[in-house]
C-alpha positions in Angstrom: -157.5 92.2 22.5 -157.2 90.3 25.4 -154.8 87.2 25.1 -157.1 85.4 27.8 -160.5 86.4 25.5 -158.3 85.2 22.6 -157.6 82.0 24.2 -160.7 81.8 25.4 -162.3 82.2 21.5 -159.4 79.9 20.6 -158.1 82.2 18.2 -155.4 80.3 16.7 -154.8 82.8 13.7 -152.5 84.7 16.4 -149.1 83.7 16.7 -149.2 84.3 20.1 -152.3 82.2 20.9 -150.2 79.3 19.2 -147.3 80.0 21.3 -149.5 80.6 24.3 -151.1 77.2 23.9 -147.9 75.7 23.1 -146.5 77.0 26.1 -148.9 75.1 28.3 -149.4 72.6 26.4 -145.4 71.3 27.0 -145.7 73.1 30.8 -148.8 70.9 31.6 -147.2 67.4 29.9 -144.0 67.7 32.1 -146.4 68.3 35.4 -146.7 72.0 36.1 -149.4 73.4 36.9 -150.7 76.7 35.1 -152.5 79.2 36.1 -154.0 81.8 33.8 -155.2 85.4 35.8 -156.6 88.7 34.4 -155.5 91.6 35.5 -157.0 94.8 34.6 -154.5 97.2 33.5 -154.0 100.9 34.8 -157.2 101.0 37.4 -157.0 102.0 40.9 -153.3 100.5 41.0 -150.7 103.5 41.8 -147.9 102.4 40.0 -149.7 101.6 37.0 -151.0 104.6 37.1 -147.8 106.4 37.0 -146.5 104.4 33.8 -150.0 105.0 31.9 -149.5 108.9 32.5 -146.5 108.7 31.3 -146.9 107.3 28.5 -149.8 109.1 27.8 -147.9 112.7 28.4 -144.8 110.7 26.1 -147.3 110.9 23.3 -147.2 114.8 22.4 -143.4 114.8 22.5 -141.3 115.2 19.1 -140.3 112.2 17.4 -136.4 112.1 17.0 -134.1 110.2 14.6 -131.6 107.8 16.4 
């Protein structure tokens, strides 16, 4: 899930909502201005491309013991 749809739902069951909403809570009190953006993940952007390969092709190696 999304952390913007969560916050959006206000789903404060998630730690990281709370933390999230914490976060800007203290950010917003002490004057800062935040800015919340979506960014969609691994589309039409070449270097995320790259990374999602790879960690798609990562997925039929052989787990190892470290």
């Amino acid at each position: 899930m999304s952390s913007l749809q969560a916050l959006n739902g206000f789903k404060l069951e998630l730690d990281i909502i709370q933390n999230i909403l914490k976060d800007y809570s203290h950010l917003t009190a002490i004057g800062k201005t935040v800015m919340l953006c979506w960014i969609p993940s691994h589309v039409n952007i070449p270097g995320n491309e790259k990374a999602d390969c790879a960690a798609k092709s990562a997925l039929s190696l052989p787990i190892t013991n470290i």
